[in-house]
VMD Tcl script that draws the C-alpha trace (Angstrom):
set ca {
  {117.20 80.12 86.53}
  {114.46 81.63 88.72}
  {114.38 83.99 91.86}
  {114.44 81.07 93.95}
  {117.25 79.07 92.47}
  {119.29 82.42 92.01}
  {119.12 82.92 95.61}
  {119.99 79.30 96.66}
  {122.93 79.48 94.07}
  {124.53 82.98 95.83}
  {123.89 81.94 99.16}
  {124.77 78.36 98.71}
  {128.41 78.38 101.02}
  {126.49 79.82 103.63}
  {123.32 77.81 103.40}
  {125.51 74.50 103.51}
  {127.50 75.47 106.01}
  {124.51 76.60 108.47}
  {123.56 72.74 107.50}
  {126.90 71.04 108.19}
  {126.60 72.39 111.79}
  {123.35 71.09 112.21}
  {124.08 67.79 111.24}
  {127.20 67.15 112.70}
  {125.83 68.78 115.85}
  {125.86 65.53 117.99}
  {129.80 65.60 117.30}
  {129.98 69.01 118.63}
  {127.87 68.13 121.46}
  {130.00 65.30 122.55}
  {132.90 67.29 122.16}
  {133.75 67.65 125.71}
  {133.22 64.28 127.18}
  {135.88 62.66 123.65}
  {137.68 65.16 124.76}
  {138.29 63.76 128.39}
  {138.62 60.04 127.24}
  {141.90 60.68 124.92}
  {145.51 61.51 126.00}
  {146.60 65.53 124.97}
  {149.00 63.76 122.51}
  {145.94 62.70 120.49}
  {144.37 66.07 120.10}
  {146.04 67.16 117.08}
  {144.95 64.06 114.68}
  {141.44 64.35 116.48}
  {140.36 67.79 115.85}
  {142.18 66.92 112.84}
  {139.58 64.68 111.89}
  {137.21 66.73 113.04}
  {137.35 69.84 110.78}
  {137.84 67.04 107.77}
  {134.08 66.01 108.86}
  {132.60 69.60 108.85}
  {134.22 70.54 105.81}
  {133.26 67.18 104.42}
  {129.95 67.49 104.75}
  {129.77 71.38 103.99}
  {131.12 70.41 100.44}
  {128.70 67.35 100.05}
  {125.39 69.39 101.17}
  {126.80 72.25 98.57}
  {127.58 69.68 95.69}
  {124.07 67.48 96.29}
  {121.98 70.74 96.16}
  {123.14 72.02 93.16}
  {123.05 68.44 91.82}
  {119.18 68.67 92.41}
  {118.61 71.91 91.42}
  {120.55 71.53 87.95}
  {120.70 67.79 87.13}
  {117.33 67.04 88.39}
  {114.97 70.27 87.98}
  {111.81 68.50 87.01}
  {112.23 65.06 88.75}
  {109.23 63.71 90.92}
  {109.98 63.34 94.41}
  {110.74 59.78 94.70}
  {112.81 60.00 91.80}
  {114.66 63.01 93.10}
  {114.78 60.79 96.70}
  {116.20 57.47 94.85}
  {119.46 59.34 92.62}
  {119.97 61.82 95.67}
  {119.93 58.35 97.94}
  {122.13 56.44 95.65}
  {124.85 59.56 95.18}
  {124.80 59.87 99.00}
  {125.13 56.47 99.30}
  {128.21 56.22 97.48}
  {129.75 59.23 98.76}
  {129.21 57.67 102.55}
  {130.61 54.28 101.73}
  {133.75 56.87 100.57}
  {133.63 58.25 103.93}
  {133.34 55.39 106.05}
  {136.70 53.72 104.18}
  {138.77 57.04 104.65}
  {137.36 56.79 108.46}
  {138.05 53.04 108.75}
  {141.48 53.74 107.31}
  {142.19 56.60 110.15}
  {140.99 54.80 113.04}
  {143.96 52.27 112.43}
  {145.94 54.92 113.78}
  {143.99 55.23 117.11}
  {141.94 58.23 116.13}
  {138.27 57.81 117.51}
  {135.83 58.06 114.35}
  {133.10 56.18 115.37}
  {132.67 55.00 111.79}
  {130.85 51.78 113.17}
  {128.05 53.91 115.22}
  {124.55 54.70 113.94}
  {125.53 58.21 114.09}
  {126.77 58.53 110.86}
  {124.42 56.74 109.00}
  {121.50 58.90 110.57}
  {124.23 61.88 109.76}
  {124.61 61.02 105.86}
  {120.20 60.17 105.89}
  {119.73 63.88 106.87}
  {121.70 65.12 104.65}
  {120.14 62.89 101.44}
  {116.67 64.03 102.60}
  {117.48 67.98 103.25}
  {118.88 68.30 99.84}
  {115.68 65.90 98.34}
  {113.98 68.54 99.85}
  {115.70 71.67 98.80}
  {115.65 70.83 95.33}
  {112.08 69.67 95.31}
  {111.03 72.79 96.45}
  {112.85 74.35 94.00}
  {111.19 72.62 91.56}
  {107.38 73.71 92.92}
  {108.37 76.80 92.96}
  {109.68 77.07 89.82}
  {106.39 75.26 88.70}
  {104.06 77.93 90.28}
  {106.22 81.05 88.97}
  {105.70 79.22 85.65}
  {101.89 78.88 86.00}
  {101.52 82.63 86.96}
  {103.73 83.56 83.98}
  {101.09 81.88 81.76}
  {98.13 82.64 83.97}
  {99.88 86.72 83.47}
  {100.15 86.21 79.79}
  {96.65 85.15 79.06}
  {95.20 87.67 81.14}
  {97.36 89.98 79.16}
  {96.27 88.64 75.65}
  {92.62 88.65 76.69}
  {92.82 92.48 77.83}
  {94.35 92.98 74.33}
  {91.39 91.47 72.86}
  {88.84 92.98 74.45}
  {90.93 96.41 74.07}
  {91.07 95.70 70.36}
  {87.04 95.44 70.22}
  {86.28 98.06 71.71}
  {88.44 99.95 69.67}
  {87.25 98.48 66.72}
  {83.65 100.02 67.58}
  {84.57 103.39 67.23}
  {85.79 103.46 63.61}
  {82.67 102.91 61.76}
  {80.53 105.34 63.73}
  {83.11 107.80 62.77}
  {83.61 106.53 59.14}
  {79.88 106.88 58.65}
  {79.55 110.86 59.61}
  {83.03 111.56 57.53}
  {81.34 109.99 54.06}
  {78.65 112.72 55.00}
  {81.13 115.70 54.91}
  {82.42 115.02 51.68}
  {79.21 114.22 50.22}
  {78.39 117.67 51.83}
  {81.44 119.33 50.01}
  {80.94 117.87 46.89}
  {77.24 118.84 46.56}
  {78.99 122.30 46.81}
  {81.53 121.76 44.31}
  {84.34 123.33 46.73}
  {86.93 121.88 45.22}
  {89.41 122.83 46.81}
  {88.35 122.36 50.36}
  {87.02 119.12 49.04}
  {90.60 117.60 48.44}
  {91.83 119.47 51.93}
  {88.80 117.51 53.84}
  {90.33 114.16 52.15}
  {93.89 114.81 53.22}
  {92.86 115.48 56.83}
  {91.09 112.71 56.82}
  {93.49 110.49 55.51}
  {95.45 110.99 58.25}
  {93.02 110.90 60.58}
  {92.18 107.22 59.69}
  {95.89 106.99 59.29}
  {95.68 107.23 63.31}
  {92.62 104.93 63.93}
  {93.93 102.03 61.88}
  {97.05 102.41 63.60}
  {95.33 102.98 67.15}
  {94.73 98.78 66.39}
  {98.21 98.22 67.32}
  {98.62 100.79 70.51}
  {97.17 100.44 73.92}
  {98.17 103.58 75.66}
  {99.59 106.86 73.99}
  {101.19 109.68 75.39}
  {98.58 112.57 75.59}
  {100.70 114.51 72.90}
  {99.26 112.07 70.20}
  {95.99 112.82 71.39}
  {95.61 115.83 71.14}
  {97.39 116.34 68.04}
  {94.98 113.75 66.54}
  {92.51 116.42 67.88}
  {94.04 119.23 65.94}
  {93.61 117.33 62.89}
  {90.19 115.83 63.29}
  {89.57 119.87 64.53}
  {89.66 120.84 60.40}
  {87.21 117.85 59.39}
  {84.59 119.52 62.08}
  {84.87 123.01 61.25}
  {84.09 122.00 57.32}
  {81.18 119.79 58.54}
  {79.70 122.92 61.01}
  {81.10 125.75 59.34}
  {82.86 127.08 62.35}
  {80.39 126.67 64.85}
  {82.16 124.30 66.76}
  {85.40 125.26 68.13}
  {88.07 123.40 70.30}
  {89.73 125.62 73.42}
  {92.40 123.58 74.36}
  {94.93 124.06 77.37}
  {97.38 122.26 78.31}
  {100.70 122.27 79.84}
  {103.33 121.52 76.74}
  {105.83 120.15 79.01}
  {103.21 117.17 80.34}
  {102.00 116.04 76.89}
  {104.93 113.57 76.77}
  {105.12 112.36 80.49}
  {101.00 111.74 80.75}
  {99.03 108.71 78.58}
  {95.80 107.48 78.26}
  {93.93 105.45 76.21}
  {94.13 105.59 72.27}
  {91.23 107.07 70.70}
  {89.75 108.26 74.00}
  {89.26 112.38 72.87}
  {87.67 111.04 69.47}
  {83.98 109.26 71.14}
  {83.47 112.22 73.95}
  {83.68 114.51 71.07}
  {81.20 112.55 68.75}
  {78.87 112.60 72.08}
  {79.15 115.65 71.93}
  {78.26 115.82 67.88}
  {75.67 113.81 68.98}
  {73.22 115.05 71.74}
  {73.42 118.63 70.89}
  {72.46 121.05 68.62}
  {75.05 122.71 66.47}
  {74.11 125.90 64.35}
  {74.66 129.76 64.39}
  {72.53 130.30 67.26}
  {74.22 127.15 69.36}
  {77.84 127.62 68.76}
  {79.60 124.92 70.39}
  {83.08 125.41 72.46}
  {84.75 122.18 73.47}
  {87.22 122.92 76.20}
  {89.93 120.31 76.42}
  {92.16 121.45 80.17}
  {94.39 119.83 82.51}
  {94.14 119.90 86.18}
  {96.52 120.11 88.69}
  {95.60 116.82 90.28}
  {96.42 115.22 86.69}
  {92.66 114.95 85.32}
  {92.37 115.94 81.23}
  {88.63 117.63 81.62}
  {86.65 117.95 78.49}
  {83.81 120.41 79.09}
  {81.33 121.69 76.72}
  {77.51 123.69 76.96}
  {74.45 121.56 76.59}
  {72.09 122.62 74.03}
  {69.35 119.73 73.93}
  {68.14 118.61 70.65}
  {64.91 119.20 69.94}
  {64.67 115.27 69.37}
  {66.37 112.49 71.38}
  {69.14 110.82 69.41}
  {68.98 107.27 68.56}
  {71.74 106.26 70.65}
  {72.66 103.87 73.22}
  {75.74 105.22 74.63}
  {78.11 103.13 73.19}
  {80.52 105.68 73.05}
  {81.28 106.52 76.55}
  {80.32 103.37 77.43}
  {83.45 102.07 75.41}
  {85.53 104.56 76.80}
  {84.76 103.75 80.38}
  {85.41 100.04 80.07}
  {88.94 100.98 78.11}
  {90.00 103.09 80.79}
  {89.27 100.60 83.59}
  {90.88 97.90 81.46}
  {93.99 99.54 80.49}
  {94.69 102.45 83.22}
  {92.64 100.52 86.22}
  {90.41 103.50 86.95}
  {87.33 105.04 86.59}
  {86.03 107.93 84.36}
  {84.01 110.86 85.54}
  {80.82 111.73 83.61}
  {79.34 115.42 85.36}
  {76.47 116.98 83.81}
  {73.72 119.63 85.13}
  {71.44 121.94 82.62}
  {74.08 123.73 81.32}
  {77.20 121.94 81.34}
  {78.53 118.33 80.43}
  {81.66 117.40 81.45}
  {83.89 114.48 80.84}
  {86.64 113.67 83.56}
  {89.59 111.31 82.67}
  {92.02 110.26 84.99}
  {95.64 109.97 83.04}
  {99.12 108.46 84.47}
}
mol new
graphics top color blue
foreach p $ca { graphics top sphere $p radius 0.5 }
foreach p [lrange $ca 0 end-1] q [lrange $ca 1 end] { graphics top cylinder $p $q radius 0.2 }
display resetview
């Protein structure tokens, strides 16, 4: 049952009672003048009679709505019309015996007047009409449920690609390190280098399955990909990282979003004892995670086409709705992301 049909159900006494007024209104208005025309003996059976209509019709209305909204909650209109018209029908010829029956005792019903009959057509086509807007409704929440859920699965999708990108960029410069390790027969650090990078694929393969994480995962991943980086430059790049410990559980962002501004980093700067690299990893007060670190040009361009931050910017408008901040002068680049 949907929002609409909930709120019909718990408010159905009152809604058919606001509707039993209204359509035995021309009785109420004529109230006064049947008054006049009868002797004070015949008041009792009269307004008698009188509450039996209102409450009559309050319990019809009530019954013929929820008979359209849970006996017919996909029938067309005219189909909805002709049962609702053939019910009321049935329930009026009802009526109009009991009435018959009570006028015999000199009790004005007006049974034989057109008033009814318009009285009993209201109420067939008010309830037709309740329930068949029920129905539309019901039909449009439906089609923005599906319209939500594709929408949803295509973000996934194009989450998952983009995602996908980073891991053999990264795959290809961590073959290099161990190649780099074993040409130096370090043993030893050879077999550390694996572990740390087991589980730092452990964490990509499983990034295909996460959308956001909590910034604690992030910059633990950090920590471990920080051992695979000091191997490769032999401590000349260093992380400085500072963050609040009671925020890295209440703040996300973006799996694998640390991973491509450091390989930019890697990337368009030189990296050696006489350009030692500090990547500062901070978190502002207005919620920003800044990742700032010196520019030291290589001497030649990389062959790159920015896929990187490119990636990350489209993830982070995809996932968090908002826009990354790329600063950068002659001696500083800075990467600005906006968590929630």
């Amino acid at each position: 049952m949907d929002a609409f049909d909930l709120y019909i159900s718990r408010k159905l006494p009152l809604i058919s009672l606001i509707s039993a007024i209204f359509i035995i209104y021309p009785n109420l208005s004529c109230l006064p003048w049947e008054i006049n025309m009868m002797s004070a003996e015949s008041y009792p059976l009269y307004f008698t009679y009188f509450i039996y209509r209102l409450l009559f019709f309050w319990g019809l209305i009530a019954w013929l709505i929820r008979y359209n909204l849970r006996t017919l909650p996909t029938a067309a209109f005219r189909q909805r019309l002709g049962r609702t018209f053939l019910v009321t029908l049935a329930v009026y010829l009802v009526f109009l015996g009991i009435s018959y029956t009570v006028s015999r005792f000199g009790i004005r019903t007006d049974f034989r007047g057109s008033t009814l009959i318009s009285q009993f057509s209201v109420t067939c086509v008010l309830c037709t009409v309740v329930g068949y807007i029920s129905m539309l409704y019901s039909k449009q929440r439906e089609k923005e449920n599906e319209i939500e859920r594709l929408r949803f699965e295509n973000l996934q999708s194009r989450c998952d690609a983009l995602a996908n990108q980073i891991n053999p960029h990264f795959f290809f410069n961590s073959l290099n390190g161990i190649s780099s390790l074993i040409r130096k027969k370090d043993d030893e650090k050879t077999l550390t280098y694996v572990n740390q990078l087991s589980d730092i694929f452990r964490y990509i393969l499983q990034s295909d399955h996460k959308g956001l994480v909590s910034l604690r995962e992030e910059l633990e991943f950090i920590q471990s990909f920080r051992y695979v980086m000091e191997v490769r430059f032999a401590n000349k790049l260093v992380f400085s990282i500072d963050v609040d410990e009671r925020q890295k559980d209440t703040l996300v962002l973006p799996v694998l979003s640390l991973l491509p501004i450091v390989e930019n980093v890697i990337v368009h700067n030189r990296i050696d004892s006489e350009y030692k690299m500090t990547i500062s990893i901070r978190l502002t007060e207005n919620g920003e995670l800044v990742i700032t670190n010196p520019v030291y040009p290589k001497l030649t361009p990389p062959d790159t086409n920015g896929t990187g931050l490119n990636n990350l910017r489209k993830r982070f408008e995809l996932l968090m709705n908002q826009h990354i901040r790329v600063e950068q002068d002659n001696e500083t680049f800075r990467v600005c992301l906006p968590l929630k």
